[in-house]
PASEBA-1860 file (N, C-alpha, C; in nm, 3 decimals):
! residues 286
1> XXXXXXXX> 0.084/-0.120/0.000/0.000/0.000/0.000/0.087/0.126/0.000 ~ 0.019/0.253/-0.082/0.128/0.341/-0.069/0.099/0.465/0.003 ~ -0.053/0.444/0.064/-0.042/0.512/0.270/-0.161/0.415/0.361 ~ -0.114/0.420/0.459/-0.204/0.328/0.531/-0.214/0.342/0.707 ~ -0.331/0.383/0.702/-0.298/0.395/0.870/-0.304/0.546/0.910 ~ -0.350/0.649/0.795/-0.367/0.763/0.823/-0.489/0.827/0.869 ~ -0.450/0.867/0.994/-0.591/0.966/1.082/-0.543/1.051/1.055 ~ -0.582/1.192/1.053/-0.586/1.346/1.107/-0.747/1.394/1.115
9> XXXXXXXX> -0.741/1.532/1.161/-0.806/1.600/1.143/-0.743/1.714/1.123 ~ -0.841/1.876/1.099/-0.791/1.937/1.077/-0.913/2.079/1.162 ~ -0.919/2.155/1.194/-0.980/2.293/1.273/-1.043/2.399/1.156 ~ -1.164/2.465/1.194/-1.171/2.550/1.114/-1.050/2.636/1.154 ~ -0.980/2.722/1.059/-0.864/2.843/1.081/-0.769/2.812/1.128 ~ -0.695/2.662/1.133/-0.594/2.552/1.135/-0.498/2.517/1.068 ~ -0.360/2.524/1.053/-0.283/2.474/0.970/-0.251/2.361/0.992 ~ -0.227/2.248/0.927/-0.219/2.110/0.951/-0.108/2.111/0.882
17> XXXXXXXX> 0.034/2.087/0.880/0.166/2.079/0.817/0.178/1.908/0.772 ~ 0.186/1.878/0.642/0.206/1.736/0.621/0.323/1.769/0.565 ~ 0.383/1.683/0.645/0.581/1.656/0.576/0.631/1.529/0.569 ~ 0.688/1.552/0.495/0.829/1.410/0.480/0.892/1.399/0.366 ~ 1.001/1.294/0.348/1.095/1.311/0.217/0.952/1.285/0.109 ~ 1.055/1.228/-0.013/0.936/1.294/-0.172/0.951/1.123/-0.184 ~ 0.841/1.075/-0.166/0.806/0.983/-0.207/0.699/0.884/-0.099 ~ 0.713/0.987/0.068/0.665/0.919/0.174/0.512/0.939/0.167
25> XXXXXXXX> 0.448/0.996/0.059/0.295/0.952/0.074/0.227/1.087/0.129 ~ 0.266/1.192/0.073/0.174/1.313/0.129/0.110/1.356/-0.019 ~ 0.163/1.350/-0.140/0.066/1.382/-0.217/-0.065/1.288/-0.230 ~ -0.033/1.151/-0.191/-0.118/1.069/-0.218/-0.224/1.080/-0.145 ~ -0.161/1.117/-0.025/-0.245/1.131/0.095/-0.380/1.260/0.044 ~ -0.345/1.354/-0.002/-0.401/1.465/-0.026/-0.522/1.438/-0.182 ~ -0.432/1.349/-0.274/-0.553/1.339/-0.370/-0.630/1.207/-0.331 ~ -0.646/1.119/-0.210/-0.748/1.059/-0.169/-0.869/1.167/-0.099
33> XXXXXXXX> -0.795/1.236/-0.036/-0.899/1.323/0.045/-0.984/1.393/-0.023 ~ -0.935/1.438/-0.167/-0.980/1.504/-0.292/-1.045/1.401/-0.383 ~ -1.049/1.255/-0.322/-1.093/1.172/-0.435/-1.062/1.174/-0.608 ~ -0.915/1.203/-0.621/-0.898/1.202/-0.725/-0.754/1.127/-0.747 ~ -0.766/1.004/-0.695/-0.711/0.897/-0.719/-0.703/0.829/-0.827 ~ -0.581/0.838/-0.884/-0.610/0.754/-1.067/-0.621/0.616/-1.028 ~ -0.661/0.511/-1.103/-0.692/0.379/-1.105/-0.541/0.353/-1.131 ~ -0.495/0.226/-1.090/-0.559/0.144/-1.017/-0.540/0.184/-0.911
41> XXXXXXXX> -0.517/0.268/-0.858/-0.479/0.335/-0.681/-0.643/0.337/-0.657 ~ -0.678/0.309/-0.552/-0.734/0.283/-0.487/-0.771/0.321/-0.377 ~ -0.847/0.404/-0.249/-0.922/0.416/-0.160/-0.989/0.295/-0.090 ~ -0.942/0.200/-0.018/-0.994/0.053/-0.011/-1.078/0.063/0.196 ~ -1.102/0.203/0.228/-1.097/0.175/0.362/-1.108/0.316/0.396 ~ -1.209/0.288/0.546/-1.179/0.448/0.592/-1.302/0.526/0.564 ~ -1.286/0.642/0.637/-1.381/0.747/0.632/-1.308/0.906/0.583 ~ -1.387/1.003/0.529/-1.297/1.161/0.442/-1.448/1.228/0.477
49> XXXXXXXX> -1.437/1.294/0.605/-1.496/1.347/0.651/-1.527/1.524/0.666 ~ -1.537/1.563/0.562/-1.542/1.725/0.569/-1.700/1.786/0.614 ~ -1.695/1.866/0.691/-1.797/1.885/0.837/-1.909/1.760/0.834 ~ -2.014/1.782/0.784/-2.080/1.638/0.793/-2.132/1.541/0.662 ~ -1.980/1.618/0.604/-2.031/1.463/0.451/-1.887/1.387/0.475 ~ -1.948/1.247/0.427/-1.795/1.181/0.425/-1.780/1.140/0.289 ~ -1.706/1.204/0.255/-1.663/1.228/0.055/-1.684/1.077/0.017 ~ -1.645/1.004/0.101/-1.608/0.832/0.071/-1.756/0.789/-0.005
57> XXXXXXXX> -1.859/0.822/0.059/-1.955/0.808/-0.028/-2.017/0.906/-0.067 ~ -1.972/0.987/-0.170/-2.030/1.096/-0.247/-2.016/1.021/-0.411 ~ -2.135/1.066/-0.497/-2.112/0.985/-0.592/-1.985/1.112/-0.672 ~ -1.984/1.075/-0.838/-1.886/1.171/-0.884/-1.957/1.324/-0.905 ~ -2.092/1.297/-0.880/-2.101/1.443/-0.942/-2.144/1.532/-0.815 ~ -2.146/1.452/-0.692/-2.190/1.532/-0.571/-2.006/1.548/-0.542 ~ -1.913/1.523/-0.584/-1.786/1.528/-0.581/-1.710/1.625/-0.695 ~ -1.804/1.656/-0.739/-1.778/1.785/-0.848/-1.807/1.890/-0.785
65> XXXXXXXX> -1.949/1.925/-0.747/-2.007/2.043/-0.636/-1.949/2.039/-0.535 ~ -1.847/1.937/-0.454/-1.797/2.005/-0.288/-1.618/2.064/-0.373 ~ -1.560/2.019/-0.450/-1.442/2.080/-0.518/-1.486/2.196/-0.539 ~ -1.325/2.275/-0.496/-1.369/2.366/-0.560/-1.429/2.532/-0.449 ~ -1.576/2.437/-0.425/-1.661/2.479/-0.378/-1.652/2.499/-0.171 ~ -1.624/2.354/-0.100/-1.633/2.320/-0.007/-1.497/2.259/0.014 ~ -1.391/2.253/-0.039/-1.277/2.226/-0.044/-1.183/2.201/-0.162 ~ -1.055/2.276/-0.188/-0.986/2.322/-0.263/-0.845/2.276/-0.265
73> XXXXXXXX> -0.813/2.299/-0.371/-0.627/2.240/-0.421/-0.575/2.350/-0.446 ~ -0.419/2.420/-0.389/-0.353/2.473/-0.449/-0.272/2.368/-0.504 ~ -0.222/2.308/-0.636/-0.136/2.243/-0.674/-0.029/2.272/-0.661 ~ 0.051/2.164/-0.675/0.234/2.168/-0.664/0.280/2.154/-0.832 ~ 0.380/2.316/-0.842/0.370/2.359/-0.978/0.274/2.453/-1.036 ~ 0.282/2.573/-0.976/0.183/2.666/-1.050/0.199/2.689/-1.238 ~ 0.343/2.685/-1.247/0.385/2.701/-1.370/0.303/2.583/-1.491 ~ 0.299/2.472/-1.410/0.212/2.330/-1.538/0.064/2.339/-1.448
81> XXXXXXXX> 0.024/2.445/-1.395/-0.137/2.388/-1.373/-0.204/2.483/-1.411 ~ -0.205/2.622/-1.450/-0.249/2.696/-1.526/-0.243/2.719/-1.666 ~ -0.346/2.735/-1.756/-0.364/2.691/-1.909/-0.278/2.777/-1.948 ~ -0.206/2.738/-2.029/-0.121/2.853/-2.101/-0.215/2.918/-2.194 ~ -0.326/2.874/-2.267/-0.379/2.946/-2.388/-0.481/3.057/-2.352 ~ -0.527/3.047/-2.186/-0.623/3.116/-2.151/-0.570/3.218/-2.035 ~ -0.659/3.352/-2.030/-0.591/3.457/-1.972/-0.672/3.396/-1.804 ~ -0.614/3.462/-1.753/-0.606/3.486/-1.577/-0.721/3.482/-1.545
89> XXXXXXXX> -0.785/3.580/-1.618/-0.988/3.605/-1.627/-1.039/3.503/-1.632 ~ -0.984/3.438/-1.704/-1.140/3.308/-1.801/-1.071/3.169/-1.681 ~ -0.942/3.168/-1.675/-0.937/3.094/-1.553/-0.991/3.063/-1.419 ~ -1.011/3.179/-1.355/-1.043/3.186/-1.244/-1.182/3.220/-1.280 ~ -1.256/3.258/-1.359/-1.370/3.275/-1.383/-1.476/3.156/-1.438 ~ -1.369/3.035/-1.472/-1.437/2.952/-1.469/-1.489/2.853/-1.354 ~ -1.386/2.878/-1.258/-1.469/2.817/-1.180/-1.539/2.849/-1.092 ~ -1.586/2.972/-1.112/-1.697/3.052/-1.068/-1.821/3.021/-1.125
97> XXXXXXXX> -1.791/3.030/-1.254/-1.878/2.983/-1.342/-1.996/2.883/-1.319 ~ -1.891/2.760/-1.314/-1.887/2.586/-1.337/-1.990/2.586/-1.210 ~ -1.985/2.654/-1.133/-2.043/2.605/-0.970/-2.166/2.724/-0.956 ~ -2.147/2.844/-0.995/-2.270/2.946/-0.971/-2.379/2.949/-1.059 ~ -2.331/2.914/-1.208/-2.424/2.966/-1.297/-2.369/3.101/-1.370 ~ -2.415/3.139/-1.434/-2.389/3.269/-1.534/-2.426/3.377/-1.465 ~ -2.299/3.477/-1.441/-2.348/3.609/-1.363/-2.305/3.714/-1.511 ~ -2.388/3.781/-1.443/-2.368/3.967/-1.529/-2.165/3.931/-1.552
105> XXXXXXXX> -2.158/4.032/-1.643/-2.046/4.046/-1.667/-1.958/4.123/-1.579 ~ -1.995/4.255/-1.548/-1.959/4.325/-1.482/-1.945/4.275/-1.326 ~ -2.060/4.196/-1.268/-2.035/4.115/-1.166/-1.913/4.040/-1.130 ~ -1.939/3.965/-1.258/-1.802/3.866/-1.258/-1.633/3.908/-1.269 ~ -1.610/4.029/-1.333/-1.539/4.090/-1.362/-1.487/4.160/-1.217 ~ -1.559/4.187/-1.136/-1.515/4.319/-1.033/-1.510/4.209/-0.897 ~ -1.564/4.054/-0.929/-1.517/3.957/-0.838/-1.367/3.902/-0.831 ~ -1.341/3.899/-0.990/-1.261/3.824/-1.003/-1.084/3.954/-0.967
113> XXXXXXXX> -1.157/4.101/-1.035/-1.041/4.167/-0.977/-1.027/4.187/-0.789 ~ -1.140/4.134/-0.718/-1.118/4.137/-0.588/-1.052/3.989/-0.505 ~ -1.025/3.923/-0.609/-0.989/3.797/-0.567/-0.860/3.834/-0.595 ~ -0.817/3.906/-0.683/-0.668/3.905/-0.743/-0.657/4.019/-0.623 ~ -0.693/4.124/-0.589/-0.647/4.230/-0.474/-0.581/4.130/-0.368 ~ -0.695/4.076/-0.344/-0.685/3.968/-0.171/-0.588/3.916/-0.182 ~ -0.510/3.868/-0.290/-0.373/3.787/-0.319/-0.220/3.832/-0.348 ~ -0.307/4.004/-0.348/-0.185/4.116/-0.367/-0.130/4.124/-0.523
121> XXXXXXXX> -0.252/4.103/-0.607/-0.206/4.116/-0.716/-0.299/4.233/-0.813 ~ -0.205/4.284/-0.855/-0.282/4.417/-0.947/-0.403/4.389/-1.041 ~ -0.536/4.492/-1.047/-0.561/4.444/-1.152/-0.514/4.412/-1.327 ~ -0.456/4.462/-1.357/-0.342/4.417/-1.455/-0.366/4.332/-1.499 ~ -0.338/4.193/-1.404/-0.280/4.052/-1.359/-0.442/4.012/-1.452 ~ -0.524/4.107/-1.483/-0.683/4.032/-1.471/-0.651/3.950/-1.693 ~ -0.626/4.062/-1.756/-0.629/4.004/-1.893/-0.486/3.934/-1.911 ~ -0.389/3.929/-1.839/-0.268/3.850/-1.910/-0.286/3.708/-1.925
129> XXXXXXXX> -0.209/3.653/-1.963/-0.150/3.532/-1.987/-0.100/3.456/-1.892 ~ -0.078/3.317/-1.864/0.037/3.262/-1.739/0.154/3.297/-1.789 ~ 0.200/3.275/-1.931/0.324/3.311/-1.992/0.428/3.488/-1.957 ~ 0.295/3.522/-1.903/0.355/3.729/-1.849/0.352/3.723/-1.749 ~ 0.352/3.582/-1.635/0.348/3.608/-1.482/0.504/3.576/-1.470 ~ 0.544/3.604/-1.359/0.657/3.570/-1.265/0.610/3.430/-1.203 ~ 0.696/3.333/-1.145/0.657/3.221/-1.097/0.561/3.282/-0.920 ~ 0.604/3.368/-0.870/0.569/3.402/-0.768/0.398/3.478/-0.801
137> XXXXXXXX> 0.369/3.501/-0.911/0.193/3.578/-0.957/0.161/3.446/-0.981 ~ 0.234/3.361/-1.062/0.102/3.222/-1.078/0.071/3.169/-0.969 ~ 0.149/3.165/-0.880/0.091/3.073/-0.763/0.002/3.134/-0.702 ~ 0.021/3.310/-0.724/-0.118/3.370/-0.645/-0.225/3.371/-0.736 ~ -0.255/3.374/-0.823/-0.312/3.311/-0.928/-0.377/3.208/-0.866 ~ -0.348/3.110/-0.879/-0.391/2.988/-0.824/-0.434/2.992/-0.665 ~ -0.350/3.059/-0.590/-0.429/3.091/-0.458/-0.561/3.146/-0.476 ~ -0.554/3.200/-0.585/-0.700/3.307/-0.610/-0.803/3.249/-0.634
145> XXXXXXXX> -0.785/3.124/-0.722/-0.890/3.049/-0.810/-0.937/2.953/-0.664 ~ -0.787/2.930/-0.549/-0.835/2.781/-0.498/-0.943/2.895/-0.386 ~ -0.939/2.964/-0.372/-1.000/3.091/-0.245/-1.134/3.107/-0.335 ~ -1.199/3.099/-0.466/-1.260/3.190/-0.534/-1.471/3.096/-0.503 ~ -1.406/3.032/-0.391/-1.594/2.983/-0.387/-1.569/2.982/-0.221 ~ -1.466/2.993/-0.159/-1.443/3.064/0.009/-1.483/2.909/0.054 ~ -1.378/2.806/0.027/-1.420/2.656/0.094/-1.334/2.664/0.210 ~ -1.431/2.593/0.291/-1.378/2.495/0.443/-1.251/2.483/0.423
153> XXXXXXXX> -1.205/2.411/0.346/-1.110/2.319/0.369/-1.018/2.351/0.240 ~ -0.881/2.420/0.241/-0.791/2.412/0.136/-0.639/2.321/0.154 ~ -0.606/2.267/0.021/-0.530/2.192/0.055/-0.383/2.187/-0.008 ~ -0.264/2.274/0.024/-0.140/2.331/-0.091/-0.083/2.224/-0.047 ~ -0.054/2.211/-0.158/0.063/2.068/-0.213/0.190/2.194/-0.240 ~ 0.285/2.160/-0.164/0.373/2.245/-0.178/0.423/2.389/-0.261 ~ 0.344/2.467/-0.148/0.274/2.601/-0.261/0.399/2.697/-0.270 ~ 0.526/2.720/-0.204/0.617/2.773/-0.235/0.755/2.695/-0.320
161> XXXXXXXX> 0.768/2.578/-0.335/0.847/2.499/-0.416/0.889/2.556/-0.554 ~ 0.989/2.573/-0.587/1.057/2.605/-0.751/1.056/2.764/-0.693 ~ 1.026/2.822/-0.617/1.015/2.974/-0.570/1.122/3.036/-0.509 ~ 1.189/3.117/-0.547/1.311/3.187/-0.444/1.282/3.220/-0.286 ~ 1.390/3.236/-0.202/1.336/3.240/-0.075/1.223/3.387/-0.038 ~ 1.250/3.481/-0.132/1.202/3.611/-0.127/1.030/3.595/-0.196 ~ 1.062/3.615/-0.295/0.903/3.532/-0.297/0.794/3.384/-0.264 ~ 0.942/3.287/-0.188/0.881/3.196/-0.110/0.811/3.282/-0.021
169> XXXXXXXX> 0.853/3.381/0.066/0.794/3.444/0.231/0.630/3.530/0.154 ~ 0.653/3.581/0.078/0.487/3.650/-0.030/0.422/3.549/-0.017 ~ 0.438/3.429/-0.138/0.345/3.344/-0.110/0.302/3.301/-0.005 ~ 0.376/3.264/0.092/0.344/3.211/0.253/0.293/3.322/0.320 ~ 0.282/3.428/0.275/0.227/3.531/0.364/0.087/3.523/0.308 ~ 0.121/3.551/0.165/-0.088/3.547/0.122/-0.165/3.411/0.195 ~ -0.104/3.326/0.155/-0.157/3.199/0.163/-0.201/3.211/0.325 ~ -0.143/3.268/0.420/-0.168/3.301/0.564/-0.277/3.372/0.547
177> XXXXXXXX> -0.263/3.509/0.515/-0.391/3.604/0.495/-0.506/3.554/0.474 ~ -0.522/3.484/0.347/-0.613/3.502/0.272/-0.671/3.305/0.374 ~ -0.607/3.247/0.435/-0.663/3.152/0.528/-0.736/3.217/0.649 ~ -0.656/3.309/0.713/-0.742/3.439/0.824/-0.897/3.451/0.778 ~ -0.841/3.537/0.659/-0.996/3.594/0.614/-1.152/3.523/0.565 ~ -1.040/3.323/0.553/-1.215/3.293/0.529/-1.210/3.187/0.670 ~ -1.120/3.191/0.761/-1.140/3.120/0.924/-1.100/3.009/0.831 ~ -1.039/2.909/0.711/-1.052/2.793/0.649/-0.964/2.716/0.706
185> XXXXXXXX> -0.943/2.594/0.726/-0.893/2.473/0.799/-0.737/2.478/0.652 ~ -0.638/2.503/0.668/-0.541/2.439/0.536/-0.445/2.307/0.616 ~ -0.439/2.216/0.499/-0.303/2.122/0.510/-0.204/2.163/0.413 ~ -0.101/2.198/0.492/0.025/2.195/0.387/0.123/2.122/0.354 ~ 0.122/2.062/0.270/0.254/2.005/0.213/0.347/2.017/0.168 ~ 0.490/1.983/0.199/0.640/2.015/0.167/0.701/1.920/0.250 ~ 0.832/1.961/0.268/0.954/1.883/0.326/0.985/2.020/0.361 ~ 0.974/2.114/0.384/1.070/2.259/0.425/1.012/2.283/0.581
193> XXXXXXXX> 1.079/2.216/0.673/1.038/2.216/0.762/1.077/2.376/0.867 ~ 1.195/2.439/0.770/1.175/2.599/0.843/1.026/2.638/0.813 ~ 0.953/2.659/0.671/0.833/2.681/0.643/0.738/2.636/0.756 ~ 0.744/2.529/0.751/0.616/2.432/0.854/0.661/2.485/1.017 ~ 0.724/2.552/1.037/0.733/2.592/1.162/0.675/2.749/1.210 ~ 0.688/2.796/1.086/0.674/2.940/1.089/0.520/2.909/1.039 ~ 0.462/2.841/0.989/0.306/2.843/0.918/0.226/2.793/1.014 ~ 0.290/2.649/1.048/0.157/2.486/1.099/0.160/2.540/1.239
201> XXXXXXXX> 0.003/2.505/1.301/-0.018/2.506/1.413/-0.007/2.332/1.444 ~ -0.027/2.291/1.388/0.023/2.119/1.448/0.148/2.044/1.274 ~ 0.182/1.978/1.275/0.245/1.881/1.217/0.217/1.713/1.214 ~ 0.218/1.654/1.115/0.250/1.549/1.124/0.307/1.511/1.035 ~ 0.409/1.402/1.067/0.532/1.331/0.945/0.514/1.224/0.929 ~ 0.550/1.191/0.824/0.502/1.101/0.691/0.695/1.000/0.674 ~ 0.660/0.881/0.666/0.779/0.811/0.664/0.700/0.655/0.603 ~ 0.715/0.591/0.511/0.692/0.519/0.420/0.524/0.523/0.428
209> XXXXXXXX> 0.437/0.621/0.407/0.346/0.608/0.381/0.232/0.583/0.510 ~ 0.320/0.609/0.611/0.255/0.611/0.732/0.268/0.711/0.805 ~ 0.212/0.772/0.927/0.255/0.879/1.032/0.346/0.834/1.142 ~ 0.434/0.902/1.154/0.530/0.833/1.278/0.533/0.919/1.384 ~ 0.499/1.074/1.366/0.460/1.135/1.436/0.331/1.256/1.425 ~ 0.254/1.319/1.535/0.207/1.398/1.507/0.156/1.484/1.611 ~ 0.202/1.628/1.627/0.145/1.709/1.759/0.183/1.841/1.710 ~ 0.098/1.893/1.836/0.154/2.074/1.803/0.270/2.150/1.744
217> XXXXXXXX> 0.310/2.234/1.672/0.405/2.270/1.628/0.538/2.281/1.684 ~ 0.487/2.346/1.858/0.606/2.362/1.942/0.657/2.219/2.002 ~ 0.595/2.138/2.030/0.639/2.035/2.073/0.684/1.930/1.988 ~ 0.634/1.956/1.876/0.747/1.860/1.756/0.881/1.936/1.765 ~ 0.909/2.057/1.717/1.066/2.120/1.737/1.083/2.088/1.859 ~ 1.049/2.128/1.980/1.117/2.140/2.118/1.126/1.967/2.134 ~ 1.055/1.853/2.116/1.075/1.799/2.177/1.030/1.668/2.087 ~ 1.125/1.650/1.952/1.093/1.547/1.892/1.092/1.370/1.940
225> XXXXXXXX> 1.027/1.291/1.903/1.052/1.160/2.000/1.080/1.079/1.842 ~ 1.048/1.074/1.751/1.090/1.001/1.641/1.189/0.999/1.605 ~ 1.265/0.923/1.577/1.418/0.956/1.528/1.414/1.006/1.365 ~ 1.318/0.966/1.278/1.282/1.013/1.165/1.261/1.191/1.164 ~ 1.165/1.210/1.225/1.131/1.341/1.295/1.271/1.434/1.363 ~ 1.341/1.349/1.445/1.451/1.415/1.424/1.549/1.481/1.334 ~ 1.570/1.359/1.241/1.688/1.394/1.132/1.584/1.506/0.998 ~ 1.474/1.504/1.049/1.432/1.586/0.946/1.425/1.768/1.023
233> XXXXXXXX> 1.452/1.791/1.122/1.443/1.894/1.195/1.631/1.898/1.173 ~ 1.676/1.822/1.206/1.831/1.868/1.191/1.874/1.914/1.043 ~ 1.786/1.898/0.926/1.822/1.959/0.832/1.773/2.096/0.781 ~ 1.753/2.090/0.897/1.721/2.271/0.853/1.881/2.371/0.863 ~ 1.849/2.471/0.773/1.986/2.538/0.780/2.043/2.635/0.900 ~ 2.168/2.627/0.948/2.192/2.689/1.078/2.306/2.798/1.040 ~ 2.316/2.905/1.046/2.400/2.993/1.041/2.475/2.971/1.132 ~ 2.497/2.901/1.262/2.548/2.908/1.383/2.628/2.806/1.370
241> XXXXXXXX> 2.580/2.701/1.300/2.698/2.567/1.277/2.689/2.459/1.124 ~ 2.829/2.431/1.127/2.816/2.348/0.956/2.741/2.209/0.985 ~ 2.640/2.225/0.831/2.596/2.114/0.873/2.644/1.997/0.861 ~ 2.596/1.868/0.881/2.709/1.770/0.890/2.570/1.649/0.824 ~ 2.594/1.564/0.761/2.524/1.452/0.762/2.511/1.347/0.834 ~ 2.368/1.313/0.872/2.386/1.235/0.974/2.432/1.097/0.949 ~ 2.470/1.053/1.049/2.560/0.911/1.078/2.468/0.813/0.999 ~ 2.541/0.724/1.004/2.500/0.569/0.947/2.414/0.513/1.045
249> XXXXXXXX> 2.465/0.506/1.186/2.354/0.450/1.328/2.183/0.530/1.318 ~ 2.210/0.667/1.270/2.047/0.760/1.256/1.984/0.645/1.209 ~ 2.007/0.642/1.088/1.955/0.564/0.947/1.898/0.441/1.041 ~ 2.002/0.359/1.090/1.954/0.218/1.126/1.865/0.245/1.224 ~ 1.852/0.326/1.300/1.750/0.373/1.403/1.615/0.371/1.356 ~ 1.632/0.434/1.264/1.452/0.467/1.151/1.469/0.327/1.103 ~ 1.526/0.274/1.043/1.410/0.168/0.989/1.412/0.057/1.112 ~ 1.503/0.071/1.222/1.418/-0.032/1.356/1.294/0.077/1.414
257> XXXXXXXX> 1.230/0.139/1.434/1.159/0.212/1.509/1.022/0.223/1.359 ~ 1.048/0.219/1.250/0.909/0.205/1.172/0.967/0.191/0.980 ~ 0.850/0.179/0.945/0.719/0.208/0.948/0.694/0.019/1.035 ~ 0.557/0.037/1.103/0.501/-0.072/1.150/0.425/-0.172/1.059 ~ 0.415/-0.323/1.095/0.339/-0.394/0.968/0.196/-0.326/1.050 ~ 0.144/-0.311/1.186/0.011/-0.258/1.239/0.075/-0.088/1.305 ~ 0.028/-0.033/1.186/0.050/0.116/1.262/-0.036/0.145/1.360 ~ 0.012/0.241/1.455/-0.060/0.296/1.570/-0.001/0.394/1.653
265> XXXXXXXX> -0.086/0.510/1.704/-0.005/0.613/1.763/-0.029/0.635/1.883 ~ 0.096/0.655/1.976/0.077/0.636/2.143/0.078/0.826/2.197 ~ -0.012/0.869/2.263/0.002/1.022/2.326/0.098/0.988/2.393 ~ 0.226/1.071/2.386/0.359/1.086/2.489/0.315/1.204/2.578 ~ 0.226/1.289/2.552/0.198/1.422/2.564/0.079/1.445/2.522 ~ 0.010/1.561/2.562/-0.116/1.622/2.503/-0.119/1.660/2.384 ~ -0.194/1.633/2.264/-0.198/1.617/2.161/-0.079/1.575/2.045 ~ 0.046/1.510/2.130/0.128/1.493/2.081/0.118/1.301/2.072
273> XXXXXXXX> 0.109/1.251/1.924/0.081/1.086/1.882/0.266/1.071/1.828 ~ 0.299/0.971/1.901/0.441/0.901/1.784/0.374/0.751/1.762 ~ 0.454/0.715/1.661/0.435/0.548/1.662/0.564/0.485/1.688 ~ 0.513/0.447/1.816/0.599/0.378/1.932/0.640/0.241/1.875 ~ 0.758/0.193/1.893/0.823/0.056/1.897/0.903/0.039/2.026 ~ 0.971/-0.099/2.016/1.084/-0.087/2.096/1.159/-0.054/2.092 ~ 1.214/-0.003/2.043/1.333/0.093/1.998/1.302/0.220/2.049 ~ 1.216/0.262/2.047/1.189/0.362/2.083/1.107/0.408/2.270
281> XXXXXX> 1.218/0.448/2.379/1.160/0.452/2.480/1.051/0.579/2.479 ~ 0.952/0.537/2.560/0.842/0.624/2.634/0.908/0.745/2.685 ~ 0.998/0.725/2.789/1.067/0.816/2.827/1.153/0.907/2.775 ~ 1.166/0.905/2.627/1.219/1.003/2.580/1.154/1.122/2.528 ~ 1.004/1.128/2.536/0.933/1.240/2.568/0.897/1.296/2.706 ~ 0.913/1.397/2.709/0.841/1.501/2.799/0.958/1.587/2.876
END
C-alpha cells in the first residue's frame, strides 16, 4: 500500500503541516482526500470526513459540487497547472462559473479583480497570460482560483516549491492572509520544515506512507521523539553551525523504530501521537 494507517483532522482556521521526504505519501495522501485517485490506486478503507459529509460516499457528481466549492487544491507547480492558452480572467472565472451559474459580466469581472487584490495582485494581472506572470503571480493566481468559492477546507501541495526564498515568504504570507480571512482549515505540504514551523499550528510526518509522528508545532521542534522526525528537523539550515550529515547508526534507528506492519499512535503528551516501537523509549518524551 502506498499510505495506510492515516488519521488526522484538521480545525476551522488551522494549519495542519504534512511533511516528509518525496516519495513518503503526502501527495497521495491529499488526492485521496480530494478523491482524485487515478486507477488502479485505490481508496480501499476508511472514512474523508469534511464537516458532515464523508466524501467516501459521495457519488462523482456530488464530488464535483464540494471541489472547488467546499474544499480546494492549491497544486504543486503553479507554472504546469495553469492553461497557457487562456488569460487569468477566463481561468479563475471559470470556476466561478462551473459552480454558480452565469453572472452579469460586470459582476463577474469586479469579483474576479477582488480575488486578485486579496492575493496582492494588481488588476493588470486580470487580462494576461500565465506566460507574463513571474513564478511568484502564478501561484497567487492559483491561490485566487483555490480561495474563489471561500471553501472549508484548502489543501497546498507544496505552494512555495521552484520559488526563491524572497518570494517563497509573499506566497506564505498570502496563503496566511487570505486563510485568516475565510477562518478555512489548510493542510500543507512540503519537506521545508523551516516553512512548517513558521506556518503549521500542528504537524505530522510522513515516513513510508505512514505517520510516525504527530502534535503541536512547538512540541514537535522542542521535543521530537521520532528519530525520523529528528533527522528531518536537523536539516534545517543553521547559520550558527556546519551542517554535517547524519551518521549511518540515525539511518539504522529509523528503519528499527518504523514504518510498523500494524500502525498505531501512542500520546507521549497532550496532543502529541508518535508510533511507538521498541526501539523507541516512552521516556524520551516530555
Amino acid at each position: 500500500m502506498a499510505v495506510r494507517g492515516v488519521s488526522f483532522y484538521v480545525r476551522a482556521g488551522e494549519t495542519f503541516g504534512l511533511v516528509g521526504e518525496s516519495g513518503s505519501g503526502k501527495t497521495t495522501t491529499d488526492m485521496a482526500i480530494l478523491r482524485l485517485i487515478r486507477p488502479p490506486a485505490r481508496v480501499e478503507g476508511g472514512e474523508i470526513i469534511l464537516g458532515d459529509t464523508d466524501l467516501q460516499r459521495c457519488s462523482e457528481e456530488e464530488l464535483r459540487s464540494l471541489r472547488w466549492n467546499r474544499i480546494s487544491l492549491i497544486p504543486q507547480g503553479a507554472m504546469n497547472s495553469l492553461n497557457p492558452v487562456m488569460r487569468v480572467k477566463d481561468q479563475i472565472g471559470d470556476a466561478i462559473l462551473t459552480h454558480e451559474g452565469r453572472l452579469p459580466g460586470k459582476v463577474l469581472r469586479e469579483r474576479i479583480i477582488d480575488l486578485l487584490h486579496t492575493v496582492g495582485l494588481s488588476p493588470d494581472v486580470y487580462n494576461l497570460y500565465p506566460h507574463e506572470l513571474s513564478g511568484g503571480m502564478k501561484q497567487r493566481v492559483c491561490i485566487a482560483m483555490a480561495i474563489a468559492l471561500r471553501p472549508q477546507l484548502i489543501i497546498a501541495d507544496e505552494p512555495t516549491s521552484a520559488l526563491d526564498v524572497v518570494v517563497q515568504r509573499l506566497v506564505a504570507e498570502t496563503l496566511k492572509d487570505v486563510q485568516k480571512r475565510l477562518n478555512a482549515g489548510l493542510i500543507l505540504i512540503g519537506h521545508d520544515m523551516g516553512l512548517q514551523a513558521q506556518m503549521a499550528d500542528r504537524i505530522g510526518v510522513m515516513y513510508k506512507g505512514q505517520f510516525v509522528e504527530v502534535g503541536p508545532v512547538r512540541a514537535i521542534f522542542k521535543n521530537p521523539v521520532h528519530p525520523y522526525t529528528r533527522l528531518l528537523i536537523s536539516s534545517i539550515p543553521s547559520i550558527k553551525q556546519k551542517h554535517q550529515p547524519p551518521p549511518a547508526a540515525a539511518w539504522e534507528e529509523i528503519q528499527q523504530a518504523g514504518p510498523q506492519d500494524e500502525p498505531g499512535m501512542q500520546e507521549v503528551e497532550p496532543e502529541h501521537f508518535v508510533a511507538l516501537s521498541e526501539s523507541i523509549a516512552l521516556g524520551s518524551a516530555g
